[in-house]
GUTOR-846719 format. One record per atom (N, C-alpha, C): x, y, z negated; residue in three letters; residue number from 0. Coordinates in steps of 0.05 Angstrom, whole numbers. Each point is the difference from the previous one (the first is absolute). Example, Ala and Ser with C-alpha at 12.3 -4.5 7.8 and 13.67 -1.06 7.14 Angstrom:
<rs>
[r [264 -114 -156] "ALA" 0],
[r [-18 24 0] "ALA" 0],
[r [18 24 0] "ALA" 0],
[r [-7 21 14] "SER" 1],
[r [16 24 -1] "SER" 1],
[r [-15 22 -14] "SER" 1],
</rs>
This chain:
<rs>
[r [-2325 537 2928] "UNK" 0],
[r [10 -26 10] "UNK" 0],
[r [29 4 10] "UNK" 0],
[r [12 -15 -6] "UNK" 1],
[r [33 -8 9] "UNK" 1],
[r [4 -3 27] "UNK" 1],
[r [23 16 13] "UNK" 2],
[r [-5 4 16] "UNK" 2],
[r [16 -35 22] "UNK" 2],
[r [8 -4 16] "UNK" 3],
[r [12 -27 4] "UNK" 3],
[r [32 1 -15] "UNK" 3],
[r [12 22 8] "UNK" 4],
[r [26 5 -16] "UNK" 4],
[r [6 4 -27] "UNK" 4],
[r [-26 4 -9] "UNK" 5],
[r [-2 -6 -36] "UNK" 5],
[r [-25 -21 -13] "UNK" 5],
[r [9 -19 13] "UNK" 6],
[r [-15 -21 -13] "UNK" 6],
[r [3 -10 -33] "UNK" 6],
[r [-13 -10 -26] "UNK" 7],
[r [8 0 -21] "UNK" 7],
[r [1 -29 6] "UNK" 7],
[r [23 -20 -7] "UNK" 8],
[r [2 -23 -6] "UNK" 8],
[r [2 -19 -19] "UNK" 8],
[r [-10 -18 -7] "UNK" 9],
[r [1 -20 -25] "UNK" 9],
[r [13 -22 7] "UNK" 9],
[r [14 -12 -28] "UNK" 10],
[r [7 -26 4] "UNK" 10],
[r [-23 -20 7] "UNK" 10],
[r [0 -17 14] "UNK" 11],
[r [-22 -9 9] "UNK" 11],
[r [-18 -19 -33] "UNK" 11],
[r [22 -9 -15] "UNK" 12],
[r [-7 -8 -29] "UNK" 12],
[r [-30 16 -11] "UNK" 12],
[r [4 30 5] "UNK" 13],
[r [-12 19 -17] "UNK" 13],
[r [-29 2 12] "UNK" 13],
[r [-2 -19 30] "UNK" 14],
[r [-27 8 29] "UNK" 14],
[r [-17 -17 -22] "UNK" 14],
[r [-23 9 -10] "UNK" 15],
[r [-27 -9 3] "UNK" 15],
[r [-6 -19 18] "UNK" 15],
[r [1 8 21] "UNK" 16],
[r [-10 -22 24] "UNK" 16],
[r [17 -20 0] "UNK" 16],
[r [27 -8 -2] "UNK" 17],
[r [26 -19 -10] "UNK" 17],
[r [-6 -14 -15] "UNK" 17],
[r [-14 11 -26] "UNK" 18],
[r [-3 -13 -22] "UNK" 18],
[r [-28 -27 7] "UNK" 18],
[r [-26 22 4] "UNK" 19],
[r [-27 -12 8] "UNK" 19],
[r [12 -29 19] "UNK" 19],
[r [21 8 19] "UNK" 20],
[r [3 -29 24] "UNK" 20],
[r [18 -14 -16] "UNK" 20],
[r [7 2 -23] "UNK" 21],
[r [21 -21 -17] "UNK" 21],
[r [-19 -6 -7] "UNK" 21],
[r [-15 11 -24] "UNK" 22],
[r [-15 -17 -14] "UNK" 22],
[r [-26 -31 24] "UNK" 22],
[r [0 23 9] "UNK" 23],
[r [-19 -17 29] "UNK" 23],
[r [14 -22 10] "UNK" 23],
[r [18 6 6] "UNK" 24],
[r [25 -23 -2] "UNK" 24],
[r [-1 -26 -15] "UNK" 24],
[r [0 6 -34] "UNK" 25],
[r [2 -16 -16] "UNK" 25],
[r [-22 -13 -3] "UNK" 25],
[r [-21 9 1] "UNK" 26],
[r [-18 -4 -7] "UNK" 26],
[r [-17 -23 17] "UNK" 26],
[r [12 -1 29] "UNK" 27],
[r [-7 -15 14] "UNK" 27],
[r [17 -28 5] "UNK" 27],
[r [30 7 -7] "UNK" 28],
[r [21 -23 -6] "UNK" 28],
[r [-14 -14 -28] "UNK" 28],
[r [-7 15 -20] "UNK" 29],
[r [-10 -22 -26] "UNK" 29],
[r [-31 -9 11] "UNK" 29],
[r [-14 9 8] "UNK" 30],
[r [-28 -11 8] "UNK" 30],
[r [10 -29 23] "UNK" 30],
[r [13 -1 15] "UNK" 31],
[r [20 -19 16] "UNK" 31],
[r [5 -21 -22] "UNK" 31],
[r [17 9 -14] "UNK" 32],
[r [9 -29 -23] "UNK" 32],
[r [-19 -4 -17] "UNK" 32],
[r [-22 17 3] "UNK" 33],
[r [-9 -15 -23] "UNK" 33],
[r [-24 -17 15] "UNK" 33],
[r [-13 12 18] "UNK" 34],
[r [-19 -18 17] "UNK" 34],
[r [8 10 36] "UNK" 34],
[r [15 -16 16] "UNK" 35],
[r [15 5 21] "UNK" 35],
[r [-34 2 26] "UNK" 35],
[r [-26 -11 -15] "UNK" 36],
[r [-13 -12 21] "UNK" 36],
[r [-18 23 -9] "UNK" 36],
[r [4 20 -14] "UNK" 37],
[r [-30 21 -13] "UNK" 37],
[r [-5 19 19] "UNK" 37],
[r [12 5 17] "UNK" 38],
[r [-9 21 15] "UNK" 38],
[r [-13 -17 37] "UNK" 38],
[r [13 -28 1] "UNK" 39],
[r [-15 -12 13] "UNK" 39],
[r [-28 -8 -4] "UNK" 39],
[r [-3 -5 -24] "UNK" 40],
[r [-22 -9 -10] "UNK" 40],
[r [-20 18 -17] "UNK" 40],
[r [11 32 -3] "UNK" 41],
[r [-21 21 3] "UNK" 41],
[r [11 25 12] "UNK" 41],
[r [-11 -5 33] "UNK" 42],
[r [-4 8 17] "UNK" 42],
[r [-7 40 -10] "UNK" 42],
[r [-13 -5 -10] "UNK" 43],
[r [-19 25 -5] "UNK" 43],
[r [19 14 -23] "UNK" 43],
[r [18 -15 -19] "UNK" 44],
[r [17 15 -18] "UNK" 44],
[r [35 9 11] "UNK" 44],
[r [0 -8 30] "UNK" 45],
[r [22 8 20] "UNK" 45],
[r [-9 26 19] "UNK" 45],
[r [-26 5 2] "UNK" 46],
[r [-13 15 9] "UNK" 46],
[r [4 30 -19] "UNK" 46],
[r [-12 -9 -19] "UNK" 47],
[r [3 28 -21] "UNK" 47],
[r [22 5 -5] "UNK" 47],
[r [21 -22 -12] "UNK" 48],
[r [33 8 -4] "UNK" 48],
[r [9 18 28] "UNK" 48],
[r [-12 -15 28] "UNK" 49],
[r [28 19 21] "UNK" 49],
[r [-27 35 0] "UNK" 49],
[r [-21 -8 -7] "UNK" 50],
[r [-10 29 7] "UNK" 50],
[r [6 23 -32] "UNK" 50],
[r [5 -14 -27] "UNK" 51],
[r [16 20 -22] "UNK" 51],
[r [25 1 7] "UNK" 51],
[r [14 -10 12] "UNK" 52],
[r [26 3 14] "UNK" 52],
[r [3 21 11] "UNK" 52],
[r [-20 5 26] "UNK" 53],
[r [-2 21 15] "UNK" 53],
[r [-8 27 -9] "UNK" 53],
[r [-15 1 -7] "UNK" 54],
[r [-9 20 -18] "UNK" 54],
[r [10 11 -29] "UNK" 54],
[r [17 -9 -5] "UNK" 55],
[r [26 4 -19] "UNK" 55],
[r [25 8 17] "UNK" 55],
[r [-2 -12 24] "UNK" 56],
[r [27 13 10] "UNK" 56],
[r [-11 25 13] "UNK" 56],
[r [-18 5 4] "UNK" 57],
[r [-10 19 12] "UNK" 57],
[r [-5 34 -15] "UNK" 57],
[r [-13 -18 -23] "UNK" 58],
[r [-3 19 -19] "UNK" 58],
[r [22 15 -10] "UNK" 58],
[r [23 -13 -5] "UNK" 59],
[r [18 8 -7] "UNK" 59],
[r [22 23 14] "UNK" 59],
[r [-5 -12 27] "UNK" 60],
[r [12 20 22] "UNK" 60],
[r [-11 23 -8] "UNK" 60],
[r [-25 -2 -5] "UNK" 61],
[r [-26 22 0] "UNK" 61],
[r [21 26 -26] "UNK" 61],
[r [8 -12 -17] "UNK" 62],
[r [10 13 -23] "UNK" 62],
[r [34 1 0] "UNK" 62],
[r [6 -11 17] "UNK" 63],
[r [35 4 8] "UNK" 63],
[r [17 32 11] "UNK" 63],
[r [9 6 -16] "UNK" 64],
[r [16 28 7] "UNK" 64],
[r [23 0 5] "UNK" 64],
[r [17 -27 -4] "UNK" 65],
[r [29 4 14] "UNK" 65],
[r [0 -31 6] "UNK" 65],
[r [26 3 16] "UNK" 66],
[r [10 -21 15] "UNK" 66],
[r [22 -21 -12] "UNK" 66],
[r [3 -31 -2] "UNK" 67],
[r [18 -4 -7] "UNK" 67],
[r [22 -10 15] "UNK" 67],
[r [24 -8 -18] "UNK" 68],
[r [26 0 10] "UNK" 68],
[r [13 -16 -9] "UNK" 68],
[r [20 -14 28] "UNK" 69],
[r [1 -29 -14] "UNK" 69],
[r [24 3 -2] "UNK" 69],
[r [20 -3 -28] "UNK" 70],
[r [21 5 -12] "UNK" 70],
[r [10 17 -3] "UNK" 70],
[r [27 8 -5] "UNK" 71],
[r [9 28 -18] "UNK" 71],
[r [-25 5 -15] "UNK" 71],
[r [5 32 -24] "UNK" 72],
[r [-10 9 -17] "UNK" 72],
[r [-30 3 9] "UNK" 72],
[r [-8 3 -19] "UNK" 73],
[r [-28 18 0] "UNK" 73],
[r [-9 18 -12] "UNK" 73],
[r [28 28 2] "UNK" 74],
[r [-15 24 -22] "UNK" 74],
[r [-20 17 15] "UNK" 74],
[r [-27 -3 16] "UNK" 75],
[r [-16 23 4] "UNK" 75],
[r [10 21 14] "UNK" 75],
[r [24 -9 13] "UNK" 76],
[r [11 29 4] "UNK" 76],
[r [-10 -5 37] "UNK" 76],
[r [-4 21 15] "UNK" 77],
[r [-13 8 27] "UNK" 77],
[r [23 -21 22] "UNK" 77],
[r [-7 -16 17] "UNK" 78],
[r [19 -9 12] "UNK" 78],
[r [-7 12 26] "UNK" 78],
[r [33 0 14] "UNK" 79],
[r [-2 8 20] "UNK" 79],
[r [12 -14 33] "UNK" 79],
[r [-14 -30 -16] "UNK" 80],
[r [14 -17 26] "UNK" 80],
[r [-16 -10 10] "UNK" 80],
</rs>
């Protein structure tokens, strides 16, 4: 394990977990336009969306080995700030 002074960093683009809350993102802006009242009116399918939510963000931590970094490069290389 890395120690705090050699952390490996990613563009945040490259995060798994970035990606999962974009798509989550979208996915909930087009369900919006296309029926604005569906998650009022099933209760029980707002329920399961925020609990795969969680458990995807979770999971994913579960499998995360570096940190990301928001602008400049992202060559992999050990940061030390």
């Amino acid at each position: 394990m890395a120690t705090k002074e050699e952390v490996l960093t990613k563009g945040f683009w490259q995060s798994k977990t970035m990606k999962f809350n974009v798509l989550t993102l979208l996915v909930t802006v087009v369900t919006f336009l296309v029926d604005n009242n569906f998650f009022e009116s099933n209760p029980a399918a707002a329920t399961i969306a925020g609990v795969a939510v969680t458990v995807g963000n979770i999971g994913l931590r579960f499998i995360t080995d570096s940190a990301i970094k928001l602008g400049g490069s992202s060559d992999g290389e050990a940061s030390t700030d």
